[in-house]
KOLTIVO-672482 format. One record per residue (C-alpha): residue number from 0; residue in one letter; chain; x, y, z. Coordinates in steps of 0.2 Angstrom, whole numbers, plus 5000, padded with zeros to 4 digits. Layout:
<rec resi="NUM" resn="A" chain="A" X="X" Y="Y" Z="Z"/>
...
//
This chain:
<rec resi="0" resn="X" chain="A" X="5547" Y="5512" Z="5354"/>
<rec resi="1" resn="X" chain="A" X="5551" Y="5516" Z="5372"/>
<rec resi="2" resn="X" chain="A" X="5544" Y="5536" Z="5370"/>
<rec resi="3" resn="X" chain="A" X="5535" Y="5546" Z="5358"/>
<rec resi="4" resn="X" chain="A" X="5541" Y="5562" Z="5356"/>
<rec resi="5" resn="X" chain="A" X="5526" Y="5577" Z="5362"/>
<rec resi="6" resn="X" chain="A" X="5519" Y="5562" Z="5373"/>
<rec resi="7" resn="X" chain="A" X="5523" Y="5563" Z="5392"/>
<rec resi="8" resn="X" chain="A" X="5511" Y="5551" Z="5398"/>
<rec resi="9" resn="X" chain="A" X="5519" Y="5542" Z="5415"/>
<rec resi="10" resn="X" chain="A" X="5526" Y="5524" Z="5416"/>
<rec resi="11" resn="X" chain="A" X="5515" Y="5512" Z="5424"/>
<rec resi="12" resn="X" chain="A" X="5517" Y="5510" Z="5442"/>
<rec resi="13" resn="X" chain="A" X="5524" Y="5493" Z="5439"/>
<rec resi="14" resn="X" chain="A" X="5537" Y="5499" Z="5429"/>
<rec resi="15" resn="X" chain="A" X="5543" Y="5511" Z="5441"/>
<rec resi="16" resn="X" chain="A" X="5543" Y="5498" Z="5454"/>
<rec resi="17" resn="X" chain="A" X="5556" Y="5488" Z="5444"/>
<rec resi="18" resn="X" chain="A" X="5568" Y="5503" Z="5444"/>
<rec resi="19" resn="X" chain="A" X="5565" Y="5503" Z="5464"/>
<rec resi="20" resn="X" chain="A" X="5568" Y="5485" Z="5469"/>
<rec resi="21" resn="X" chain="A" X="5584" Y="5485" Z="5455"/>
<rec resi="22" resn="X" chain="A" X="5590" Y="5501" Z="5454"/>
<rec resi="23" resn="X" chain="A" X="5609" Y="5492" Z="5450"/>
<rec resi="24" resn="X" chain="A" X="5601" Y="5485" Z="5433"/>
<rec resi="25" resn="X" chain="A" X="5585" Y="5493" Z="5428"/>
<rec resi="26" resn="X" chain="A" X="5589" Y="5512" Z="5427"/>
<rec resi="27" resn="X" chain="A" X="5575" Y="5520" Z="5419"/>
<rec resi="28" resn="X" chain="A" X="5555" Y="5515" Z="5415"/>
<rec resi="29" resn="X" chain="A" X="5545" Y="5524" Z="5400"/>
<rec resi="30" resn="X" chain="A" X="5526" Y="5521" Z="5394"/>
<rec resi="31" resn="X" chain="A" X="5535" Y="5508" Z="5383"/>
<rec resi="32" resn="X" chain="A" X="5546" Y="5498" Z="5394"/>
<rec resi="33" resn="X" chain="A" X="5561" Y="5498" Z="5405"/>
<rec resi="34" resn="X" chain="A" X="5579" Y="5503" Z="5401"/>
<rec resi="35" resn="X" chain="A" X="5594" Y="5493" Z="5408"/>
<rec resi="36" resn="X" chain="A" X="5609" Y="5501" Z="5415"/>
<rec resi="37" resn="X" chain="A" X="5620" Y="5497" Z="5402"/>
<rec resi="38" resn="X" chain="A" X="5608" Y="5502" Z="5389"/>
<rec resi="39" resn="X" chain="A" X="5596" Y="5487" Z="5384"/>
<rec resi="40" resn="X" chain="A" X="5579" Y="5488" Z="5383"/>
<rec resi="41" resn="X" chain="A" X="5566" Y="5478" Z="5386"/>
<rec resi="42" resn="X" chain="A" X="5547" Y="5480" Z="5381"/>
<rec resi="43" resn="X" chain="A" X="5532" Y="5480" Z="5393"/>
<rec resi="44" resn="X" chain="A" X="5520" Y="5470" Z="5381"/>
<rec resi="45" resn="X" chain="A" X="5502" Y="5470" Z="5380"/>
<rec resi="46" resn="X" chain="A" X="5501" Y="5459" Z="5392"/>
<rec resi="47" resn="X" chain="A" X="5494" Y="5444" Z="5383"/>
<rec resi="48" resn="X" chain="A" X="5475" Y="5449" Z="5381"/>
<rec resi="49" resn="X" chain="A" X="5464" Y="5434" Z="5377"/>
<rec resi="50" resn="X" chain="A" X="5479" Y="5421" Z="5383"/>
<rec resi="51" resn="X" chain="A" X="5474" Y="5406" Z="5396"/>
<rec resi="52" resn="X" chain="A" X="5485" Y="5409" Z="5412"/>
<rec resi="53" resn="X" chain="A" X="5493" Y="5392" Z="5405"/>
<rec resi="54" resn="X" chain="A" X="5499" Y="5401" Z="5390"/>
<rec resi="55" resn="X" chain="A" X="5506" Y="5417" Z="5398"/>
<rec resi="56" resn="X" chain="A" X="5513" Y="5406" Z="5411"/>
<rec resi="57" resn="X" chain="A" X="5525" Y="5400" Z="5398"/>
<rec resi="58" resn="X" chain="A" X="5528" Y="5413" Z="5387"/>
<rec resi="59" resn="X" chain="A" X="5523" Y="5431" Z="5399"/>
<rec resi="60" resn="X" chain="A" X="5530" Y="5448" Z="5394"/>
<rec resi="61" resn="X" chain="A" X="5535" Y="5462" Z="5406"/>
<rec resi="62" resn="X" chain="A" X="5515" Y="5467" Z="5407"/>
<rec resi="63" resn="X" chain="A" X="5511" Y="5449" Z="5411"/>
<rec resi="64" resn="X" chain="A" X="5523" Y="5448" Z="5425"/>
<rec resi="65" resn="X" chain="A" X="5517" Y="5461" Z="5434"/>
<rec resi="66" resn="X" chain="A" X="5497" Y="5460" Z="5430"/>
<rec resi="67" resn="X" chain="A" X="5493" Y="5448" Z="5446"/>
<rec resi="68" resn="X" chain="A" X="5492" Y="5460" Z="5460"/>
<rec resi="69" resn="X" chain="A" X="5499" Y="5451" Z="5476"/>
<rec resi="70" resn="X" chain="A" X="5492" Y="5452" Z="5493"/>
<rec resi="71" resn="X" chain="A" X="5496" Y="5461" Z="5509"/>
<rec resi="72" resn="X" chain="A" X="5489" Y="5459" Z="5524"/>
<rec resi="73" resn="X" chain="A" X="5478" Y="5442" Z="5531"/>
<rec resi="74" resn="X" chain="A" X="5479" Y="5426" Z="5523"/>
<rec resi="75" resn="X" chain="A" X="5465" Y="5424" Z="5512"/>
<rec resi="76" resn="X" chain="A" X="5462" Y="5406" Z="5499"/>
<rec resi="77" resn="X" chain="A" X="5467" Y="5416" Z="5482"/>
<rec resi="78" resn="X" chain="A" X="5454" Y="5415" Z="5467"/>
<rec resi="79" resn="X" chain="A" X="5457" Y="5405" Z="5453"/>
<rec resi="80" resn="X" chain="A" X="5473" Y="5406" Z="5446"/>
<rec resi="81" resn="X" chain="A" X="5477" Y="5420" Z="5454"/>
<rec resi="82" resn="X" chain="A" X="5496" Y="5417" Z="5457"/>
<rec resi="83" resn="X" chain="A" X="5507" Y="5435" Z="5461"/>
<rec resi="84" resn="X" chain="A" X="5525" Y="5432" Z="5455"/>
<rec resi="85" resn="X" chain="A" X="5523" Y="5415" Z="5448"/>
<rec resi="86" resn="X" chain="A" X="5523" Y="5423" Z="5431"/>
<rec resi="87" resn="X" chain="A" X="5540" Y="5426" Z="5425"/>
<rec resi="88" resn="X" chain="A" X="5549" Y="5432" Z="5413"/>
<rec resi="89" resn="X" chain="A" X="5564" Y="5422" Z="5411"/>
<rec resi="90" resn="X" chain="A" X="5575" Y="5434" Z="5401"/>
<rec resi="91" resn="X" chain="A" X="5574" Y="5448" Z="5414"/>
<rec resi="92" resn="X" chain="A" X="5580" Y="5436" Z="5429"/>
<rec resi="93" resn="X" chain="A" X="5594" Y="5429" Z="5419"/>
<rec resi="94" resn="X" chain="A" X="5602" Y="5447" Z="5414"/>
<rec resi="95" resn="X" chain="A" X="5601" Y="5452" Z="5432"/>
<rec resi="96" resn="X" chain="A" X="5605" Y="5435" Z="5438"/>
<rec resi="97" resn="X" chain="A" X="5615" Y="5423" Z="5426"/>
<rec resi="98" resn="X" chain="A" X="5610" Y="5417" Z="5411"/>
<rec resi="99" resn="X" chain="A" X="5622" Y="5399" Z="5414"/>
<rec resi="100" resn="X" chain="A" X="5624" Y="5388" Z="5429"/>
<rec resi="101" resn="X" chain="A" X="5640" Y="5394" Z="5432"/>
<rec resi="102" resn="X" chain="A" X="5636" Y="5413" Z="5429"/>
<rec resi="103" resn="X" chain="A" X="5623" Y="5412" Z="5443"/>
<rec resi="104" resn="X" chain="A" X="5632" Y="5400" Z="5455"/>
<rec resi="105" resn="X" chain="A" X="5648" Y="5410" Z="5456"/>
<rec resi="106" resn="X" chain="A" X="5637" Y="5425" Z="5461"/>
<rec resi="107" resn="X" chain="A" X="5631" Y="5415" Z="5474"/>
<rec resi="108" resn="X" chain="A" X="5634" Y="5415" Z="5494"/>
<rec resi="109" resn="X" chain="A" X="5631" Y="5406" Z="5509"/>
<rec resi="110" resn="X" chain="A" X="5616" Y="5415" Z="5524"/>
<rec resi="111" resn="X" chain="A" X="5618" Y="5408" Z="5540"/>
<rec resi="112" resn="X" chain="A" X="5599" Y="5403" Z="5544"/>
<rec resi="113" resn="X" chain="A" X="5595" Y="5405" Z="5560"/>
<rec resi="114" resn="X" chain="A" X="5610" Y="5402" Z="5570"/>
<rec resi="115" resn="X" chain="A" X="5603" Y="5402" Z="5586"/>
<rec resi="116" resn="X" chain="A" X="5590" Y="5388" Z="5583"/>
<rec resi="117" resn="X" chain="A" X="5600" Y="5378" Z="5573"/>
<rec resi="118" resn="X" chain="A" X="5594" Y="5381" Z="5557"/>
<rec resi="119" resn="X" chain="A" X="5610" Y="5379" Z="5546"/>
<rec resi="120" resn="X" chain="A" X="5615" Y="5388" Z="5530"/>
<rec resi="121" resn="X" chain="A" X="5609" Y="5392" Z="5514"/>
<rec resi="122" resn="X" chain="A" X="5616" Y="5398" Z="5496"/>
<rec resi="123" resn="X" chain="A" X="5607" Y="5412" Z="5488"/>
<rec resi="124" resn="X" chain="A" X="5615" Y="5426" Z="5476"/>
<rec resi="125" resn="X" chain="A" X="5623" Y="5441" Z="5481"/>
<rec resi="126" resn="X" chain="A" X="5614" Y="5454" Z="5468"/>
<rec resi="127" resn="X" chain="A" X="5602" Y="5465" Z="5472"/>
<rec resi="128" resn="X" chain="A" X="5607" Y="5462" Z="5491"/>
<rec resi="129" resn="X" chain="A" X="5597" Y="5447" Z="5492"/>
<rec resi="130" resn="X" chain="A" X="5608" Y="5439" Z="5504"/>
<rec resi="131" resn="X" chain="A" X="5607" Y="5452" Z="5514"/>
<rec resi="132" resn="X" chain="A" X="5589" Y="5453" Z="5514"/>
<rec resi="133" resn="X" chain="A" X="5588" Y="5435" Z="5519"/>
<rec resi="134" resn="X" chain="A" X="5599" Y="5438" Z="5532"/>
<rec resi="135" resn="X" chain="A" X="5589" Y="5451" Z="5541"/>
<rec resi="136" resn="X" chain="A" X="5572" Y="5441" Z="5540"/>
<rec resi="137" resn="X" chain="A" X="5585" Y="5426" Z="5549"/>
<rec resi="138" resn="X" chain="A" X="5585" Y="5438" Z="5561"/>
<rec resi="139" resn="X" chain="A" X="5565" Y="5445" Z="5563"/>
<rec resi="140" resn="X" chain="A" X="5564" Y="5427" Z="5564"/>
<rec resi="141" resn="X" chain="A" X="5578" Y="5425" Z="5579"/>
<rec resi="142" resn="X" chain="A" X="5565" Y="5436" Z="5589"/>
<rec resi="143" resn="X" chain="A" X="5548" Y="5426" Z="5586"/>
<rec resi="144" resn="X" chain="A" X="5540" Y="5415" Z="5599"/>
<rec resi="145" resn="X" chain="A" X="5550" Y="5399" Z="5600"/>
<rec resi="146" resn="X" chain="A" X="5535" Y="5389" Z="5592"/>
<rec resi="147" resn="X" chain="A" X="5539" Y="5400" Z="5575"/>
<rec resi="148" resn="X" chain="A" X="5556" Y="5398" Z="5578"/>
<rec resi="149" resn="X" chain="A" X="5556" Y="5381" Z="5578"/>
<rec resi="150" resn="X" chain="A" X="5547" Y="5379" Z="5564"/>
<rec resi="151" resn="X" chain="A" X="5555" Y="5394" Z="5551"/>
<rec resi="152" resn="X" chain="A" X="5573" Y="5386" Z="5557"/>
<rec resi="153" resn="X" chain="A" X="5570" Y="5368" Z="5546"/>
<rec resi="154" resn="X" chain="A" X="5574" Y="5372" Z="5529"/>
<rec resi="155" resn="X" chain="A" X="5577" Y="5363" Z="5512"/>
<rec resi="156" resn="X" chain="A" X="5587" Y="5374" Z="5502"/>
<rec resi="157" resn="X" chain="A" X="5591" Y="5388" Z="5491"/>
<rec resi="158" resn="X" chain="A" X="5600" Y="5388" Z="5475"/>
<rec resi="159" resn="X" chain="A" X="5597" Y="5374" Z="5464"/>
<rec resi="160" resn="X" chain="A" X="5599" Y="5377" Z="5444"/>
<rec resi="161" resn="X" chain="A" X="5586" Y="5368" Z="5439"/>
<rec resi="162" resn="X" chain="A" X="5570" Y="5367" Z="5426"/>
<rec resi="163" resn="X" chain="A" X="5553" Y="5367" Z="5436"/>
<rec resi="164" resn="X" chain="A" X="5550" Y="5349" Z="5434"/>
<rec resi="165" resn="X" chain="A" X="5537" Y="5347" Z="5417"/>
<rec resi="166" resn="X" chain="A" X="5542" Y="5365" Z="5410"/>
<rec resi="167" resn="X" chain="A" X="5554" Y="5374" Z="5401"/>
<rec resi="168" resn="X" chain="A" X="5555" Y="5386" Z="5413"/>
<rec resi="169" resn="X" chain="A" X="5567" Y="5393" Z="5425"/>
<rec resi="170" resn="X" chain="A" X="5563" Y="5389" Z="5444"/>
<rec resi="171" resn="X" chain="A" X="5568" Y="5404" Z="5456"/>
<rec resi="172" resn="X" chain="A" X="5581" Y="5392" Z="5464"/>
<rec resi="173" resn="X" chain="A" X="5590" Y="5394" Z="5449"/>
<rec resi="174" resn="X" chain="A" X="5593" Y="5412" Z="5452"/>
<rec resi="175" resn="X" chain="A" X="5597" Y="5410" Z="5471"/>
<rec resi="176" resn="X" chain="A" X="5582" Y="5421" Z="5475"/>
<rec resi="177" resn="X" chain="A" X="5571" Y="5409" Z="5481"/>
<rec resi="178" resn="X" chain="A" X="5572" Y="5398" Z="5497"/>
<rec resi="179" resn="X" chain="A" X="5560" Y="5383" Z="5505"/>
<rec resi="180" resn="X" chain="A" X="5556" Y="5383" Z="5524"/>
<rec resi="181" resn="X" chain="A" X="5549" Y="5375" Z="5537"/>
<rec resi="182" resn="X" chain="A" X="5544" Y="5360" Z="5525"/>
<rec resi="183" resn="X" chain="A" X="5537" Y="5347" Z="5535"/>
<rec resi="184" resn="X" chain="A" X="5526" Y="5361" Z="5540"/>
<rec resi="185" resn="X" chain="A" X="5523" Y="5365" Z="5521"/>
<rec resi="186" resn="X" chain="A" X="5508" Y="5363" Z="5508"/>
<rec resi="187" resn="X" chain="A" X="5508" Y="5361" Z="5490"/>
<rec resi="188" resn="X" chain="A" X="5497" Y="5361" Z="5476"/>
<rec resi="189" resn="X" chain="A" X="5502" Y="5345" Z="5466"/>
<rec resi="190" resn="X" chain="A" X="5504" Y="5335" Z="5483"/>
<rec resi="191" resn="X" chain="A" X="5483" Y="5338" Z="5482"/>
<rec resi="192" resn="X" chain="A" X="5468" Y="5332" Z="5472"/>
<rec resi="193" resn="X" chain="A" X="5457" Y="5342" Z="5464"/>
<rec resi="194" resn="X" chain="A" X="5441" Y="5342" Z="5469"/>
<rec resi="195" resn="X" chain="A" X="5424" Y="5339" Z="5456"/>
<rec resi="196" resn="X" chain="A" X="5425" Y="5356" Z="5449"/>
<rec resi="197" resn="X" chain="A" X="5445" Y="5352" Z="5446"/>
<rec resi="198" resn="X" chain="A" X="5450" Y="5363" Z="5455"/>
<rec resi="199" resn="X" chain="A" X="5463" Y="5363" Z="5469"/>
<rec resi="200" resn="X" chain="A" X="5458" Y="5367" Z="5488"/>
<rec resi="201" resn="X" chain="A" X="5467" Y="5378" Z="5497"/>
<rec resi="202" resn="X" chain="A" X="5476" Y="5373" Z="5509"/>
<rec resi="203" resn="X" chain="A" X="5489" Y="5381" Z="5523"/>
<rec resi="204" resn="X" chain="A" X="5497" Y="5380" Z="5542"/>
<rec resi="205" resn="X" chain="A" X="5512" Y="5391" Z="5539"/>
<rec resi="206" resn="X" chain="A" X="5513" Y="5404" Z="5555"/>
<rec resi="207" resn="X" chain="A" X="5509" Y="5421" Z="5548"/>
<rec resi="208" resn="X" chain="A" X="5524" Y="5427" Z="5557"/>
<rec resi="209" resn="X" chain="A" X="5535" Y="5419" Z="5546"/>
<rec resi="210" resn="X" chain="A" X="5526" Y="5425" Z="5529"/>
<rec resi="211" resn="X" chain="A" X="5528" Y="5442" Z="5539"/>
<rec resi="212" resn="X" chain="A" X="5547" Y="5441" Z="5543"/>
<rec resi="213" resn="X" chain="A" X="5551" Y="5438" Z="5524"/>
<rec resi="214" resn="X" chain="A" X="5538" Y="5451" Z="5515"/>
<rec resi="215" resn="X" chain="A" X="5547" Y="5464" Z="5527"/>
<rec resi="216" resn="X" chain="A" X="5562" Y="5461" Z="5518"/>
<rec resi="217" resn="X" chain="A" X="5558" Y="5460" Z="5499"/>
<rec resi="218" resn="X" chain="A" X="5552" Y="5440" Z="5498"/>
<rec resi="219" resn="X" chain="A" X="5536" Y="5436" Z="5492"/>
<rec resi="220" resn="X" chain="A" X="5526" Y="5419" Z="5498"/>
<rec resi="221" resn="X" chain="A" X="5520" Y="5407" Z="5488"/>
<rec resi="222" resn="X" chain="A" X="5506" Y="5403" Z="5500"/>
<rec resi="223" resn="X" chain="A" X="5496" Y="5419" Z="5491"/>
<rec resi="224" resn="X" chain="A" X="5497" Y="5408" Z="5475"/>
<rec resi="225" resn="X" chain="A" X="5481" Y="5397" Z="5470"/>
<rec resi="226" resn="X" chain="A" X="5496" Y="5385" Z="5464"/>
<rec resi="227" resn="X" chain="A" X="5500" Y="5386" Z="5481"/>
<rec resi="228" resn="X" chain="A" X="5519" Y="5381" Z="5489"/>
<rec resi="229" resn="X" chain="A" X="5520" Y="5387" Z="5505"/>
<rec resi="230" resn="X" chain="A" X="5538" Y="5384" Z="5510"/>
<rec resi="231" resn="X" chain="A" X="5542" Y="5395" Z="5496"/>
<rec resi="232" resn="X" chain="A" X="5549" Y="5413" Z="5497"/>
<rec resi="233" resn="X" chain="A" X="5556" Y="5420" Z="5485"/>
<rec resi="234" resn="X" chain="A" X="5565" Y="5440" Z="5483"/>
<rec resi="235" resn="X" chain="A" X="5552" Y="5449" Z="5472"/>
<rec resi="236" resn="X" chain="A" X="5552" Y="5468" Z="5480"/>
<rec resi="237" resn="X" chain="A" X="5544" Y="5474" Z="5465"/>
<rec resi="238" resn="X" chain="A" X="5527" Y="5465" Z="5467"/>
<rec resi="239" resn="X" chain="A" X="5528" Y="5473" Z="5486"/>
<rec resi="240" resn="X" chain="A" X="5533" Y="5490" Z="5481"/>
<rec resi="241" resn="X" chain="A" X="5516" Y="5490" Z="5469"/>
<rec resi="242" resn="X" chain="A" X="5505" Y="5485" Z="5483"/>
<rec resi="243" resn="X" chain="A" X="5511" Y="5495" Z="5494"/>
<rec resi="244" resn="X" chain="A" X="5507" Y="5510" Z="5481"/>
<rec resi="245" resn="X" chain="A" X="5491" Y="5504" Z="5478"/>
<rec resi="246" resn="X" chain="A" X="5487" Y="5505" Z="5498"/>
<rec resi="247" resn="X" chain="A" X="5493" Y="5521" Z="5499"/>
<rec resi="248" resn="X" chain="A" X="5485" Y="5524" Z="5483"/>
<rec resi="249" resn="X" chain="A" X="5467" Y="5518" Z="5492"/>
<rec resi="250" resn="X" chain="A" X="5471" Y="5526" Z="5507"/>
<rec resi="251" resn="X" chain="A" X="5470" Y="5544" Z="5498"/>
<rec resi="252" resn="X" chain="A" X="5457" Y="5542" Z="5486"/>
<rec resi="253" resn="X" chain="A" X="5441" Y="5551" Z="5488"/>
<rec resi="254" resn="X" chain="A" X="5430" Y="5538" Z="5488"/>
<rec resi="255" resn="X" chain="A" X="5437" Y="5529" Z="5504"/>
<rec resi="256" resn="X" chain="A" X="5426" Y="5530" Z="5517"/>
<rec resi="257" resn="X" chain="A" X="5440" Y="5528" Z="5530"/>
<rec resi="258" resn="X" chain="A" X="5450" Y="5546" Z="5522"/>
<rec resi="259" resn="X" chain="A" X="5448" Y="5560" Z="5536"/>
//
C-alpha cells in the first residue's frame, strides 16, 4: 500500500523530488510511492535488487529510476554503467506526457534556439514548462563566449516519436523533452569500440558551459552517462532536485571537514 496506518516514516528524498519538478501531475509522495493528481498511484518498487543494469534498463520501477545518483559539478568519466536518467520508466512519462504519437505531438511547441547565432527552432512539449526552460538556457547560451555559442547554436532536433533503435523502449524525443546539440561537436557510445576489457572509453569535447546553461534549467546531460551521448539533454529536474539535496545534505553533516 501507499501508508500504513501508526507508521509515519518520510518519503524517500527522491520521491519528494518528483512532486518538486511535476507538481502539475504528481501531488503527493508516501513511503510507498507517488499519488497523481487525479488520484492514480504508482508504486516505488524495490528497486530491482540482484537485477543486471541490462534488465532494469528494460523493465525499472519508480526505485530504479531514481537509484543512479547524477553528477554536479566537474566532468568526471562515470563508472561502469553508471548512467543517471537513462533508466526510465515508461509509464510515468507517458501519463505526464502522452501515451500516443498524437497525444504528445499536439502538446508540443516550437523554442526558437538561439536566435541571434542562427540557431533555428526546435519542437519540444509545453508540460511541465519544458519549453520554457529550454528557452531560457537559449538564452544562458546567447551570453557565452562566441566559441560556445557557435558550437551550442547547431542542433539536430527535438521531438521525434520514436523506439530507441534495438529496444522497446521509449526514447525521450518521444516526449519532447529531450534535445541534441552541437552534434558535429558530439560523442557517443556506440560510434566507439570497446576496448579488451569490453568496455567502452570515455570520451568527451562538449564546453562545460553548455552542460552548465542546460542543468541550470532542469536538463540533464548525457555526457555523465557511461553509455555516453553528449549532444543529448534532456528535462529531468528531479534527478537535479536530489543532488542538490544531497549537497546540501553533505554540507551540514557532522562529519564534513569543511562544516564551520
Amino acid at each position: 500500500g501507499i501508508c500504513t496506518p501508526g507508521v509515519s516514516q518520510p518519503p524517500p528524498v527522491e520521491a519528494m523530488c518528483l512532486v518538486e519538478a511535476y507538481p502539475e501531475h504528481v501531488c503527493a509522495a508516501r513511503r510507498g510511492g507517488i499519488v497523481w493528481c487525479d488520484g492514480g498511484v504508482t508504486p516505488w518498487g524495490d528497486g530491482r535488487p540482484g537485477w543486471s543494469a541490462s534488465e532494469i534498463m528494460a523493465s525499472p520501477d519508480l526505485a530504479s529510476m531514481m537509484a543512479t545518483p547524477y553528477p554536479l559539478g566537474d566532468v568526471a568519466p562515470p563508472g561502469e554503467d553508471e548512467d543517471p536518467g537513462r533508466v526510465r520508466l515508461d509509464a510515468f512519462f507517458a501519463r505526464m506526457y502522452g501515451a500516443t504519437e498524437g497525444q504528445a505531438r499536439e502538446r508540443t511547441v516550437r523554442v526558437r534556439w538561439m536566435p541571434s547565432s542562427g540557431g533555428g527552432a526546435l519542437r519540444v512539449t509545453s508540460v511541465n514548462g519544458v519549453d520554457g526552460a529550454l528557452a531560457r538556457a537559449s538564452a544562458r547560451l546567447e551570453a557565452a563566449p562566441r566559441a560556445v555559442r557557435e558550437v551550442a547554436s547547431q542542433t539536430s532536433g527535438g521531438f521525434v516519436w520514436r523506439a530507441i533503435k534495438g529496444t522497446r523502449r521509449r526514447s525521450a524525443h518521444s516526449w519532447g523533452v529531450a534535445v541534441d546539440v552541437a552534434v558535429p561537436h558530439a560523442h557517443y557510445w556506440k560510434w566507439s569500440r570497446p576496448d579488451a576489457r569490453g568496455l567502452y572509453p570515455y570520451k568527451n569535447t562538449m564546453p562545460l558551459e553548455i552542460v552548465r546553461a542546460f542543468e541550470a534549467e532542469g536538463f540533464i546531460w548525457g555526457g555523465r552517462w557511461y553509455h555516453y551521448d553528449t549532444m543529448h539533454f534532456e528535462y529531468r529536474p528531479e534527478l537535479l532536485c536530489v543532488a542538490r539535496a544531497e549537497a546540501a545534505r553533505a554540507l551540514t553533516s557532522p562529519t564534513n571537514p569543511a562544516r564551520p
